[in-house]
C-alpha positions as CSV (number, residue, x, y, z in Angstrom):
1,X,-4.4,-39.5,-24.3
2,X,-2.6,-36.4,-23.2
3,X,-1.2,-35.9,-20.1
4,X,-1.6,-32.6,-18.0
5,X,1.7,-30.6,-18.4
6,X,2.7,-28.6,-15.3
7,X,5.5,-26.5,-15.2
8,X,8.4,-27.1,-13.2
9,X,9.5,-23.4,-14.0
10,X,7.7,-20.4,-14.1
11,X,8.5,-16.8,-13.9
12,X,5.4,-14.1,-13.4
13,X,5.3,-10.9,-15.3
14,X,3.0,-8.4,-14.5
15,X,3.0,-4.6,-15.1
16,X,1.3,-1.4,-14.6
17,X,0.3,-1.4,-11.0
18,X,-0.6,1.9,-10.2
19,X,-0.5,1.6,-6.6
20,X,-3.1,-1.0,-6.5
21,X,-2.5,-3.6,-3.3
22,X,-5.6,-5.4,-4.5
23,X,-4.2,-5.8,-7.9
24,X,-0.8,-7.0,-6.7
25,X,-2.4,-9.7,-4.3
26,X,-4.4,-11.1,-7.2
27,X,-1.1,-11.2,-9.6
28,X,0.7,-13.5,-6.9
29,X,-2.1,-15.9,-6.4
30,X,-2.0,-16.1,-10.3
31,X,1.6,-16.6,-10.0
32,X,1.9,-19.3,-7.7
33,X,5.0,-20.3,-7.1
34,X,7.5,-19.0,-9.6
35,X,11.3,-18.5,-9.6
36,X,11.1,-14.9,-10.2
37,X,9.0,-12.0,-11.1
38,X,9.7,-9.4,-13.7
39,X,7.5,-6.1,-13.5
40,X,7.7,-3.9,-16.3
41,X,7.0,-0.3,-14.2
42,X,4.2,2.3,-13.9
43,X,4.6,0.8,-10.1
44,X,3.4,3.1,-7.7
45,X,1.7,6.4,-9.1
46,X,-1.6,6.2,-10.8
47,X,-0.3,8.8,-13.4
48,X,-1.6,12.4,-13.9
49,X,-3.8,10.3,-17.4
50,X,-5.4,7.8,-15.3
51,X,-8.2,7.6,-12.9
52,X,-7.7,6.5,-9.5
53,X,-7.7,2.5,-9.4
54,X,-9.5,0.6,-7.3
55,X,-7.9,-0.4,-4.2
56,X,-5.3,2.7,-4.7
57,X,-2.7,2.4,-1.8
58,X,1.0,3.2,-2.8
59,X,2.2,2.9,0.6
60,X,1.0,-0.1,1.5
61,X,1.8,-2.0,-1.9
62,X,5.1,-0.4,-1.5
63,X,5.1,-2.2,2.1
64,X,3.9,-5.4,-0.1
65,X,6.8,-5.4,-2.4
66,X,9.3,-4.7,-0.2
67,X,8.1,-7.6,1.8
68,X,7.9,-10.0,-0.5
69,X,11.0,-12.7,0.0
70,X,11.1,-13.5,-3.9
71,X,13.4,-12.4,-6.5
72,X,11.6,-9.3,-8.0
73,X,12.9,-7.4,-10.7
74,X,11.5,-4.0,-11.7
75,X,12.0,-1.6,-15.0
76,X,11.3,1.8,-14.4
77,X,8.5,3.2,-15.8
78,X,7.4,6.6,-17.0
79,X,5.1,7.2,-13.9
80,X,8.1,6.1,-11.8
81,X,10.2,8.7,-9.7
82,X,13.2,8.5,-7.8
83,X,11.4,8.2,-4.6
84,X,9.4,5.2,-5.5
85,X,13.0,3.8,-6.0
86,X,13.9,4.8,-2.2
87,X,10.5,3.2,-0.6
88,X,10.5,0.2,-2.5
89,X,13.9,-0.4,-2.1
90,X,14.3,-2.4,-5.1
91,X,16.5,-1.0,-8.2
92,X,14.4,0.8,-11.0
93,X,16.1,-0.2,-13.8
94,X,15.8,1.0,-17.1
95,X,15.9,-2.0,-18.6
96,X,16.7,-5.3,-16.9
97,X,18.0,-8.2,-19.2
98,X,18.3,-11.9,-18.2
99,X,18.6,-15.5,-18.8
100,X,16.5,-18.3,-17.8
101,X,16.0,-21.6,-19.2
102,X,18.7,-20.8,-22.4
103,X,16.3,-17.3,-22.9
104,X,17.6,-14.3,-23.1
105,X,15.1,-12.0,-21.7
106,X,15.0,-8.2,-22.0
107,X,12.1,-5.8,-20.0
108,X,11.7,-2.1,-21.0
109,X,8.5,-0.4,-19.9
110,X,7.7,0.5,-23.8
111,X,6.6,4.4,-23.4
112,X,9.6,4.5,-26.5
113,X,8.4,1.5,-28.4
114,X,10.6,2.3,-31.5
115,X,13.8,2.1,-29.2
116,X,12.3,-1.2,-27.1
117,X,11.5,-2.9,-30.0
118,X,15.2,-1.9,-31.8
119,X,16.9,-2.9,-28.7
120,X,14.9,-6.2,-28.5
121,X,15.9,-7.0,-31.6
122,X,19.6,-6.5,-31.5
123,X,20.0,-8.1,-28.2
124,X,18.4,-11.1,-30.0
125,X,16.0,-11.5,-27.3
126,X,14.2,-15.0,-27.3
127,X,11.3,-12.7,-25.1
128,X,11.1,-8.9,-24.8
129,X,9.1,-7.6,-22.5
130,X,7.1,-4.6,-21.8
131,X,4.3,-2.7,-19.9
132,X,2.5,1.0,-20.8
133,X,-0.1,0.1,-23.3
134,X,-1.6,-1.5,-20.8
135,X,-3.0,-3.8,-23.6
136,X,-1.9,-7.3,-23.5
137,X,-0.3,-8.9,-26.3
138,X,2.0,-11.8,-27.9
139,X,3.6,-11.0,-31.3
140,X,6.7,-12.9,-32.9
141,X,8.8,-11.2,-34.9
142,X,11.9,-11.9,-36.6
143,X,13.0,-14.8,-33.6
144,X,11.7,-12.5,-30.5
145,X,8.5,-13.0,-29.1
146,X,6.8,-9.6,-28.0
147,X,5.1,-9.7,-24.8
148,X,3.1,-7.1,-23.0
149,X,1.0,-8.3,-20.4
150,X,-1.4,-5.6,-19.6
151,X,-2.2,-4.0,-16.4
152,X,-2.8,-5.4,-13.4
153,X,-5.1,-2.7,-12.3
154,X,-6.1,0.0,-15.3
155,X,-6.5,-2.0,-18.2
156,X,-7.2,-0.7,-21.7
157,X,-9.0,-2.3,-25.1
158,X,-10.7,-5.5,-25.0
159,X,-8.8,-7.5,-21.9
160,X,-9.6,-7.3,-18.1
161,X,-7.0,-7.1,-15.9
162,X,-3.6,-9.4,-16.7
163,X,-0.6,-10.9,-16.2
164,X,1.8,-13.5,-18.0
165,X,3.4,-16.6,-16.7
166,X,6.2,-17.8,-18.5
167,X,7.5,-21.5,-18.5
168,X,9.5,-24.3,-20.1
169,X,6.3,-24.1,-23.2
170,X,6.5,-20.4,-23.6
171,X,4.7,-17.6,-22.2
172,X,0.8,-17.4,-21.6
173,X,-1.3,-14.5,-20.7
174,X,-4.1,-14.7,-18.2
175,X,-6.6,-13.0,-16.7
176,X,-6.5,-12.4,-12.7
177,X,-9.2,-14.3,-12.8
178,X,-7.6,-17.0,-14.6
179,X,-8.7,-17.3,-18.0
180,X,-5.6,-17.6,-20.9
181,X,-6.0,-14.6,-23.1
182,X,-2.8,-15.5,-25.2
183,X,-0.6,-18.4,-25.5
184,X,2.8,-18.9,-27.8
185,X,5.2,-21.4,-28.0
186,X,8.7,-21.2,-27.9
């Protein structure tokens, strides 16, 4: 008999929102409650490569993020300028580095992978986390655990539209929908 395990700490990670309220509204209800949210950038601007998303309103998911009462921390992304900085109000970091439950956590948007994963790996991240490819994916190496947990709103490859949720087990990627895509243990 196994019994249901339910997290008593979470945080979210999403990335590449593109302006998409829609997108963003769908990520929290995925979320549920959580103790933090990491994004890993391309907030705002759909990006001169990408089509328009669905549901495409900077301003108001800039009105959405600044209202939300959470902790939300944001590494800047290669479609991020200075004056998505001054609406959101929120620090675009170029990286931000943490630690929750004994992990040290690092988040880079990835557009310089090479460097990212260098960096990850000499910060001896337990988790290192990053956005751009907008292709989710879990890959261990050498002690760190490589996450990228798609885009919220233009997704490439295989996946629909994701985000991760990482707790006490490890982290899991999910579709805004729901479905687990990815799962690794700590």
């Amino acid at each position: 008999m196994s019994e249901e395990f339910i997290p008593q700490h979470k945080i979210g990670i999403m990335s590449d929102t593109h302006g998409s309220l829609p997108a963003w509204r769908k990520a929290l209800d995925r979320f549920g409650d959580v103790e933090a949210i990491l994004h890993a950038g391309d907030v705002l601007y759909h990006g001169p490569r990408n089509t328009i998303p669905g549901g495409y309103t900077p301003a108001d998911l800039a009105d959405a993020m600044r209202a939300y009462q959470g902790t939300l921390m944001i590494a800047r992304g290669n479609c991020d300028a200075d004056v998505d900085q001054m609406v959101l109000n929120r620090p675009l970091s170029p990286y931000v580095t943490l630690w929750w439950q004994e992990k040290k956590i690092l988040v880079m948007h990835g557009d310089n992978f090479a460097l990212f994963r260098q960096l990850a790996l000499d910060f001896k991240a337990d988790l290192a986390i990053s956005g751009h490819t907008h292709i989710a994916s879990l890959i261990r190496e050498n002690g760190t655990i490589f996450l990228n947990p798609g885009s919220t709103t233009l997704p490439k490859g295989k996946d629909p539209a994701s985000v991760a949720v990482v707790c006490e087990r490890g982290p899991s990627i999910f579709t805004l929908d729901g479905e687990l895509l990815h799962r690794e243990s700590w």
